[in-house]
C-alpha positions in Angstrom: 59.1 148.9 38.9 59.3 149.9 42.2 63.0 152.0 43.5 61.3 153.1 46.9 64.3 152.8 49.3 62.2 152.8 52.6 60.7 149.8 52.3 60.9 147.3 55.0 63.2 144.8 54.8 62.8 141.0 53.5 62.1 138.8 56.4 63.6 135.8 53.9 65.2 137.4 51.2 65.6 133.9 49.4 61.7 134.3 48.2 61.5 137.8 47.0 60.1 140.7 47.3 56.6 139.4 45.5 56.1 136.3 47.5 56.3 138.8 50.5 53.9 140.9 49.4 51.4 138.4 48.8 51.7 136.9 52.3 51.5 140.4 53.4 47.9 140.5 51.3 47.1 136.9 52.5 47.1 138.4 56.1 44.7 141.1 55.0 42.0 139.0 53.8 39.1 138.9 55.5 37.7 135.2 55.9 39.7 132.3 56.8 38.6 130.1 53.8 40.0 132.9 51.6 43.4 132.7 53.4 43.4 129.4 53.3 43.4 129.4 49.5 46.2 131.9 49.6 48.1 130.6 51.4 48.3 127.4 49.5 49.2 129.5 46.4 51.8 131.0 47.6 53.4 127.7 48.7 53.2 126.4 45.6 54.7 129.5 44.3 57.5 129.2 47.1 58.3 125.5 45.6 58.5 126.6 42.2 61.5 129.3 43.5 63.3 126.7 44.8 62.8 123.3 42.8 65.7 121.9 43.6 64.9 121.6 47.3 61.8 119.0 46.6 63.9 116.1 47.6 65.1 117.7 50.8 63.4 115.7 53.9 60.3 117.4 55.3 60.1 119.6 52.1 56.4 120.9 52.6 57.1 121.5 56.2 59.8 124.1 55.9 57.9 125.5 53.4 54.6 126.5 55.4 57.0 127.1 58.5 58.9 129.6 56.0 55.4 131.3 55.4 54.2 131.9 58.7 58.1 133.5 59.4 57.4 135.8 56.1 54.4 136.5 58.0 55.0 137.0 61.3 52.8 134.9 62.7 50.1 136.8 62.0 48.4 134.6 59.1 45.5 133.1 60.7 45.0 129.8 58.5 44.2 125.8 59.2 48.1 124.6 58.7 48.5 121.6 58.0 51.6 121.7 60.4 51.9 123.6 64.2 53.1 126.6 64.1 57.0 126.9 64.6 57.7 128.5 68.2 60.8 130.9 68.0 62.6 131.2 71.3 64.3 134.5 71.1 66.2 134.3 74.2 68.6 131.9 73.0 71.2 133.3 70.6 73.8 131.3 68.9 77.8 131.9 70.0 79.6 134.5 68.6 82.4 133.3 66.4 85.7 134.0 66.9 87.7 135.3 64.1 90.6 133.2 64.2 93.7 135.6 65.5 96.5 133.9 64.2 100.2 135.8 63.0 101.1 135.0 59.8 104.6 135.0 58.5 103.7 135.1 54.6 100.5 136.1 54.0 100.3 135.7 50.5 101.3 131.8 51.3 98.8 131.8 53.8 98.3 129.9 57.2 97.3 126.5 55.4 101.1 126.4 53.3 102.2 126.8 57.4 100.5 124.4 58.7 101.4 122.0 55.6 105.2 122.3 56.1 104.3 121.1 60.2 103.2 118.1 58.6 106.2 117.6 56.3 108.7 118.1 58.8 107.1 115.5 61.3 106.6 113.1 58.5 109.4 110.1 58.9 108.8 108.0 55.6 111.1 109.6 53.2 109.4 109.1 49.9 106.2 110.6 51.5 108.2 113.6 53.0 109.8 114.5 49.4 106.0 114.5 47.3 104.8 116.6 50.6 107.5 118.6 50.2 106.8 118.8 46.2 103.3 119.6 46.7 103.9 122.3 49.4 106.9 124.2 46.8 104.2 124.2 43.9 101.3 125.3 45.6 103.9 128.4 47.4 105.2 128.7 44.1 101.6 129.2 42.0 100.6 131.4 45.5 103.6 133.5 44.8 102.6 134.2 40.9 99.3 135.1 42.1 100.6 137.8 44.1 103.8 138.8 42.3 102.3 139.4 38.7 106.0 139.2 37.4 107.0 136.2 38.2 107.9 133.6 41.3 111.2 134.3 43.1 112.5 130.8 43.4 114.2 132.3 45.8 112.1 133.2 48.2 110.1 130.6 47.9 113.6 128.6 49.3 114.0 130.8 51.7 110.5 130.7 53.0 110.6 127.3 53.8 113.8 127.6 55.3 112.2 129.8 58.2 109.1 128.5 58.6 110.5 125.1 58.8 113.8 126.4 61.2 116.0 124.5 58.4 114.6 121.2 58.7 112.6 120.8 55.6 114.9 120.4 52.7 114.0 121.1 48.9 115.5 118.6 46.9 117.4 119.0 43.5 114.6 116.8 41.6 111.9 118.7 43.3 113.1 122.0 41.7 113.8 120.7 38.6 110.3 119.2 38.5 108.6 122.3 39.9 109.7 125.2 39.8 111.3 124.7 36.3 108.1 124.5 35.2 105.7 127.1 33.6 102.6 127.1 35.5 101.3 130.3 34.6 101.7 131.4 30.8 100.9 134.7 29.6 97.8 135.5 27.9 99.5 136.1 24.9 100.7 132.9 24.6 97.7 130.8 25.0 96.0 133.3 22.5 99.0 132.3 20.1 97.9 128.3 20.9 94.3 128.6 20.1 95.0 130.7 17.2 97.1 127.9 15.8 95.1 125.3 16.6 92.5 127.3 14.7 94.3 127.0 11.7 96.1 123.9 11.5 92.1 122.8 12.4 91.2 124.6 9.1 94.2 123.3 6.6 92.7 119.7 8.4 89.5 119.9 6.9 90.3 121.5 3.6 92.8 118.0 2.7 89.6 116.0 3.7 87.5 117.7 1.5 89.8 117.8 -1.6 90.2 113.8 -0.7 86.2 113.8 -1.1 86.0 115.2 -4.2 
């Protein structure tokens, strides 16, 4: 096994270091007819990495265009496709890496933008499940973060401000969510499968006895 850290990079690290040597070899090679052969082996090898592509449109034609990438364009062989042209001069746009202040963070901008759409929302049935949705997402968000426990609190508070005191938590919305115990402990749901172990067991021994 080979550890040799200077080796050149993968040109498509999707296929392996092996199917990169090979087309590397497959360059080497010193008659075209023998290329040709190899390079119809590797494809076959580069559709047996990646199966579940077969269905994808064009499937054969990304493969050999994939090959003459791996080889630079250096693999002289008869394709049965032309050989992709890569214009270098046109680069895609850089992405901007959205710059946006968040108040909570461990809420996150989406909870923000939720509560937007709450408090512009004028049928008040739909307005109270948004408003239910939004408290037990912040509230499961909040026991992510704070391993103790949600701070109901907060949470109120929180949607006070980001809201500027228009979005209201009902009394059925708290009793509903945040009443609730979304995250047991570990110790607890090791106590529930334990039980469930057993009473599973005292099940099957009455069948048996009524079998006998």
């Amino acid at each position: 096994m080979e550890y040799n850290t200077s080796r050149n990079g993968l040109i498509l690290p999707e296929y392996g270091r092996n199917i990169q040597k090979m087309v590397e070899e497959a360059i080497t090679l010193p008659t075209r007819e023998e290329r040709n052969n190899a390079a119809q082996t590797i494809i076959n090898i580069m559709g047996n990495v990646h199966p579940h592509l077969r269905d994808v449109s064009d499937f054969n034609h990304k493969l050999w265009d994939h090959l003459h990438v791996m080889a630079s364009f250096k693999l002289d062989i008869d394709s049965p496709y032309p050989i992709p042209v890569i214009d270098h001069s046109v680069r895609p746009k850089r992405i901007q890496y959205p710059n946006k202040n968040i108040r909570y963070k461990h809420f996150g901008v989406i909870i923000e933008d939720l509560i937007k759409l709450a408090v512009n929302e004028t049928d008040a049935e739909k307005r109270e499940q948004f408003t239910h949705s939004i408290v037990n997402q912040m509230r499961k968000s909040y026991m992510i973060w704070a391993r103790e426990g949600a701070n109901d609190e907060a949470i109120f508070n929180a949607i006070q401000e980001l809201s500027q005191g228009r979005l209201i938590v009902s009394d059925d919305v708290k009793n509903s969510v945040l009443k609730k115990d979304i995250m047991p402990n570990q110790n607890t749901n090791n106590n529930t499968g334990q039980q469930n172990r057993l009473n599973y067991k005292s099940k099957k021994r009455i069948i048996n006895k009524k079998h006998k």
